[in-house]
N, C-alpha and C positions, 0 to 999 in steps of 0.2 A: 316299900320294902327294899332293902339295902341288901344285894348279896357280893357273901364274900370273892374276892379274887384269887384264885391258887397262885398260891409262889415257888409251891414245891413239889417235884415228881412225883407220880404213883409209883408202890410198889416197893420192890426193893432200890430200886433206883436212887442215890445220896442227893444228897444236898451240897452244892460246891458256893466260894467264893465267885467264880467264874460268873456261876447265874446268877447270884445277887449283882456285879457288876452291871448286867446285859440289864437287868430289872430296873436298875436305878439311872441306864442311860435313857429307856424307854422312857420311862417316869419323868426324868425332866428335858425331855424335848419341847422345843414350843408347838406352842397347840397351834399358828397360822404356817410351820413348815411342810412343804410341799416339793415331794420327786417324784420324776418319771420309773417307776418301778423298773423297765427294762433297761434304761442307761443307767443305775442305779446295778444292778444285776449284770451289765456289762462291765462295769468295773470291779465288781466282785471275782469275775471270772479274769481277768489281769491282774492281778492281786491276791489270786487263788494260794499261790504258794507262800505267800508273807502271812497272811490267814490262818495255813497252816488243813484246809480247804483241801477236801481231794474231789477225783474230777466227777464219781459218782454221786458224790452227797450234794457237788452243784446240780446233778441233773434234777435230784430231788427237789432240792430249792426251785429250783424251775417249774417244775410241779406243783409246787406249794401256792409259788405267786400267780399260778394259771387258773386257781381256784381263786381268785379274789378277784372279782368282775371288775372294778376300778383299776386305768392305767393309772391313772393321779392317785397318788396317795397321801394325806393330810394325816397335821400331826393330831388332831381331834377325834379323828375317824375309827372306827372300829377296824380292828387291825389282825384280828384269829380269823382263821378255817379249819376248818375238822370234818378233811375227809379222812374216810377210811383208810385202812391199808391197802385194801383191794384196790379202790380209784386211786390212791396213789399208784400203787405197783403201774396200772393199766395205765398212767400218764409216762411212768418213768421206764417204758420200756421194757418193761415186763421183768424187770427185776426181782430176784428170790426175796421171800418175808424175812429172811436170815439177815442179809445185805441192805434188805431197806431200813428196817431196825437198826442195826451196827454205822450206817453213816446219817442215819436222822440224830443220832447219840453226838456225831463227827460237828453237822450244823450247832447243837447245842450247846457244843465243848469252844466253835469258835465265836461263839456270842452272836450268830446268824439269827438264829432263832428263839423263842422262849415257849417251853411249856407251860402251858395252862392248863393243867388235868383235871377231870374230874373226877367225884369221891371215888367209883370204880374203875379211874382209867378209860373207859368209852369219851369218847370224841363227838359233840354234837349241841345242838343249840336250840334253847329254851323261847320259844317267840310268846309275846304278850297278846292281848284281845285284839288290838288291831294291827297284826303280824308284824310288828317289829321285834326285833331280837333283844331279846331281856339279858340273858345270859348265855358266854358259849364258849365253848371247853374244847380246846384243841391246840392250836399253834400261832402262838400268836408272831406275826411280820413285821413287831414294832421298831426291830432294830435295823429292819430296811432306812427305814425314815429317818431314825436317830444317827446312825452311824452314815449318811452317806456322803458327807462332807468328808470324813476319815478314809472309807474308802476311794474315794476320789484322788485324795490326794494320795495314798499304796499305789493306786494303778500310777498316776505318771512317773513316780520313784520307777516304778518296777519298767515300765519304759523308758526314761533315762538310763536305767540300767543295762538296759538292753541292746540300747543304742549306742552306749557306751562299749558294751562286749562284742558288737558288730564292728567297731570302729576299729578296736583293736587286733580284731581278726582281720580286716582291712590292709594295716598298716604291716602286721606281719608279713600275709603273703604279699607285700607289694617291695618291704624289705628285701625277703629274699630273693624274688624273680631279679629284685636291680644291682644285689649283690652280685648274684649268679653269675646275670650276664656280663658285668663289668667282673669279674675276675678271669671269666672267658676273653674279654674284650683288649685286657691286658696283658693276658700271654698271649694270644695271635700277637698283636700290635707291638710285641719285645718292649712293652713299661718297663723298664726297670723295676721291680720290686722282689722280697721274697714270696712270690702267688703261693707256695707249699705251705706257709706257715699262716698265711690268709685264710686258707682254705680249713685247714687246721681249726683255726679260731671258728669259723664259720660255723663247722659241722660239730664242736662243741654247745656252743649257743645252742642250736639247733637240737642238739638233742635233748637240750634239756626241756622242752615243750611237752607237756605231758597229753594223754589223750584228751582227758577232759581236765580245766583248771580253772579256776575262780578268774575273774579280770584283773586285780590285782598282781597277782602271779604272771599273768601274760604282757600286762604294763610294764614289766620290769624287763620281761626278757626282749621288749620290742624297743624298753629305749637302747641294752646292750648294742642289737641287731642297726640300730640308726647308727652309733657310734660308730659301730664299724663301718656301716657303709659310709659315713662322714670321710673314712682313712681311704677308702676305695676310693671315693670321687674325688679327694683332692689329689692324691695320686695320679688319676689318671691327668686332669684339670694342669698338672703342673706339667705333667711330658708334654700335652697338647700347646700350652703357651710356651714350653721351652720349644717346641717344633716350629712351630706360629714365629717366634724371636728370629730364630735361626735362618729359617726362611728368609723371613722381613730383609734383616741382613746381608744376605746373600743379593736378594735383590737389588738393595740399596749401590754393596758394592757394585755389581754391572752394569747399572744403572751409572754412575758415577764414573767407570772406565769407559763406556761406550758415550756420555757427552765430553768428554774430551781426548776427540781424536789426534791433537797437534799433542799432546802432552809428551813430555821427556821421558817418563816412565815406560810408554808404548811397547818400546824394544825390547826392554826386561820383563815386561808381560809377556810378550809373546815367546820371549827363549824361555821363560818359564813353565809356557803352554807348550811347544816345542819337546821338553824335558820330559813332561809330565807323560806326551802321546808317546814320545818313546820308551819312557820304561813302561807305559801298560802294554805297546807292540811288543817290547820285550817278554815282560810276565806271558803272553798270550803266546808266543813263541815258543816260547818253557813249556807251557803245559802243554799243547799241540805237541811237543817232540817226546812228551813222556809216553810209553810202547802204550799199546793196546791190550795188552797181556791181566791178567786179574791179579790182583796181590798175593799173594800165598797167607793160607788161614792163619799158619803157626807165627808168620811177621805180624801178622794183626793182633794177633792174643800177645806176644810178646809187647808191641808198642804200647796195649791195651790192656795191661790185665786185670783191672778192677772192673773188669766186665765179668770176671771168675766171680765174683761176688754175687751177681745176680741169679746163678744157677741154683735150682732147687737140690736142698741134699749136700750143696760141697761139691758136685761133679764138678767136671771139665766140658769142655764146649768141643766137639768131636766133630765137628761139621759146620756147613753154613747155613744151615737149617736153623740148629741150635744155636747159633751165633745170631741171626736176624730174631730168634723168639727173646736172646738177652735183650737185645735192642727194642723190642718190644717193651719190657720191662722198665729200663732204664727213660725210655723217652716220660712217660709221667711222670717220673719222680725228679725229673728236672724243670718239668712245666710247660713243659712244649706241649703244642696242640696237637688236637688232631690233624686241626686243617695244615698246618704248619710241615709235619709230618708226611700227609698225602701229597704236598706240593714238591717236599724234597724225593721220595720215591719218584714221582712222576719226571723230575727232571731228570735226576744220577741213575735211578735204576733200584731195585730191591737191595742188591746186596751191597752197592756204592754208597746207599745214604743209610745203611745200619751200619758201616766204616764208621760214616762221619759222623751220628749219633755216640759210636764206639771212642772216638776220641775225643767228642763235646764230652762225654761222661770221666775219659780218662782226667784232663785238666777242667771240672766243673768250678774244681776251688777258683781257680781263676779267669772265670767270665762273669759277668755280672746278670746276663738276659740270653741264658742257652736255647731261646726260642727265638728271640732277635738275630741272635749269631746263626742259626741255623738258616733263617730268612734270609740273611744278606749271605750267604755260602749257597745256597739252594739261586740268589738270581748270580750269583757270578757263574754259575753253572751255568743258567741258560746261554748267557753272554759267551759262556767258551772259556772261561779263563778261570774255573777250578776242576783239578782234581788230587782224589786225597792220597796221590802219591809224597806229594810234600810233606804233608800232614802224619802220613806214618812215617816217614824216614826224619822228621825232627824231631819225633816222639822218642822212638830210637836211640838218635841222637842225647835227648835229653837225660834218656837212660844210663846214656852209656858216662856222662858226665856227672851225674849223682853218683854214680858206683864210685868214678872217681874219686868225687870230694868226698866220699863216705870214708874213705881212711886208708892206707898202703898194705894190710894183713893179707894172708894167703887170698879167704875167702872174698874179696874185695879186687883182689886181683882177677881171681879167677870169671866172677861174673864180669868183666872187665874185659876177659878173654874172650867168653861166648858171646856177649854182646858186639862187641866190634867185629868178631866171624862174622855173624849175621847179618851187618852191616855191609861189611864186606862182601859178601858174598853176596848179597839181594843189588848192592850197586853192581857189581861183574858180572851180571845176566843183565842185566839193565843197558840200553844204548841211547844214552843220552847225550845234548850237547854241552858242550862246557861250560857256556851260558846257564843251562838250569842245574849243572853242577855246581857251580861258582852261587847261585842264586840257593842252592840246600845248605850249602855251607855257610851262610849269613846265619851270624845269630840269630834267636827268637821264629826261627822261620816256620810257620804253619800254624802260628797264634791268630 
């Protein structure tokens, strides 16, 4: 006697395409196919989300195949269990009858599992005279077997994937730590470049990194972030080989004058060495004879006034308080460092190196590396032989010669007038030697 197979729910429960699928994959499995139910069930659980699988209806499954005494399972083998709900609940962690209903429905819908019901819906199985099971109505685990080639192959996608979205997470935070620090690396070191507008670019890219974003999304924004570092490294790559050249050279030459000491050249070398030590004992003369006395505020804001610019509100700078917090300001946005920064206070003094910050800001247009320039001003410091008396009296000076060329009318005159006072009158407190007057009065002087 031949009984029928249920293909369809009890109850109100429909009838779907779905479970005719799951039916017809069980059906034609071959009958000598053979898996390890738990590896088999570990890749269902890497796979969970392509599935479509949530993490309760796995725990059920768990439960399900706990009840099937065979770890091997064959594609001949009788493949239902039908335990209760209660032995479920009590396998799955004691989960509500609400919950365990709503994702045994979850299993069903991803083709995990297949109903077998019987005519009342009760779950349970018919044994014959010599206790083999005739018939048994409950759940059948046919699509473990049939499907585990398919699963198999979801879980290493779903890890390639993964691997894939680690990699790229990877490659972001390693972008940015090497942008970071080579854009750090290039204002200390005075690179030449514009670092403001690097930076700029940087923290664009940058934001556009959402909290969470698909890999795709982050693929794209990691190849922008390489690009750029590509501009960073060659940049740096290029100052370093032009330094390296330069060098090379330099050696070369002395190298070359010191093996031939009989050469006819010798003498013009050395009056040229000669020349060279007396105008740096010169320069060093100059600035030892400039007074000791502090600049006065109002010459500084006059040599300086696009430090006015910096004040919050439009004010004025009233002090050197206020004048050292402009320079505060001003020193970022030209791209000088910190450390850069801390070296020149420590050499000049607080208010001596927010001067010289004060007129690296005034002529910015025309320096290429306001953190280079500040370095090489900061060691002539140590050395003795700056201070930014020059510096503000050519600024001055340059003042007083734009009003000029600005055009002959009253107002042109006038500022013309106040400017050369000030001049004048800050050099006749002044008692300097001829030498560093003859030396302020050279064009271009405190560039």
């Amino acid at each position: 006697m031949q009984t029928h197979i249920s293909t369809t729910p009890f109850g109100r429960r429909p009838m779907t395409l779905g479970m005719i699928s799951s039916q017809v994959a069980a059906k034609a499995m071959p009958a000598d196919l053979t898996v390890h139910k738990w590896h088999v069930f570990q890749h269902i659980k890497e796979a969970r989300a392509a599935l479509g699988a949530t993490d309760r209806a796995l725990a059920i499954l768990d439960a399900l195949l706990s009840f099937h005494p065979d770890t091997a399972l064959y594609g001949d083998s009788e493949l239902i269990v039908w335990p209760s709900n209660e032995q479920l609940i009590g396998r799955a962690n004691g989960m509500p009858p609400a919950t365990l209903r709503r994702h045994l429905a979850v299993l069903v819908e991803c083709g995990l599992i297949i109903r077998r019901d019987s005519p009342n819906g009760k779950r349970y199985a018919r044994k014959g005279q010599g206790g083999e099971i005739e018939q048994a109505y409950g759940f059948d685990i046919s699509p473990i077997v049939a499907r585990a080639a398919e699963f198999k192959e979801l879980a290493e996608v779903v890890r390639a994937e993964k691997k894939a979205y680690r990699v790229v997470k990877e490659r972001l935070t390693i972008c940015r730590r090497d942008i970071v620090k080579m854009i750090d690396a290039g204002i200390e070191e005075g690179v030449p470049a514009n670092w403001g507008k690097v930076q700029q670019t940087y923290q664009a890219i940058v934001g556009k990194i959402p909290r969470t974003a698909p890999r795709q999304v982050l693929e794209a924004i990691a190849a922008e972030l390489e690009d750029l570092w590509a501009e960073v490294r060659e940049a740096l790559e290029s100052f370093v080989k032009t330094k390296n050249m330069s060098a090379n050279e330099s050696h070369n030459e002395r190298h070359i004058q010191n093996s031939k000491p009989d050469s006819k050249f010798e003498s013009e070398s050395g009056l040229g060495n000669k020349d060279e030590a007396s105008g740096s004992a010169a320069e060093t003369d100059n600035v030892r004879s400039l007074p000791k006395r502090e600049l006065p505020l109002g010459i500084v804001l006059d040599a300086c006034p696009n430090m006015l610019w910096l004040v919050k509100g439009g004010g004025g700078i009233r002090n050197w308080r206020e004048f050292m917090a402009a320079a505060e300001v001003a020193r970022p946005t030209m791209g000088i460092s910190p450390s850069a920064w801390e070296e020149a206070r420590t050499a000049l003094g607080e208010q001596q190196a927010a001067i010289t910050i004060a007129a690296i800001y005034q002529r910015q247009d025309q320096i290429n590396s306001a953190g280079g320039y500040l370095r090489s001003l900061t060691d002539r410091a140590k050395a003795g032989k700056f201070s930014v008396w020059p510096m503000i009296m050519a600024l001055l000076r340059a003042k007083l010669e734009a009003s000029k060329a600005a055009g002959n009318g009253a107002e042109a005159a006038a500022v013309d007038l106040e400017t050369a006072g000030k001049v004048v009158r800050t050099e006749s407190r002044l008692e300097i030697s001829d030498a560093l007057r003859r030396s302020l009065d050279k064009p271009g002087r405190g560039s």
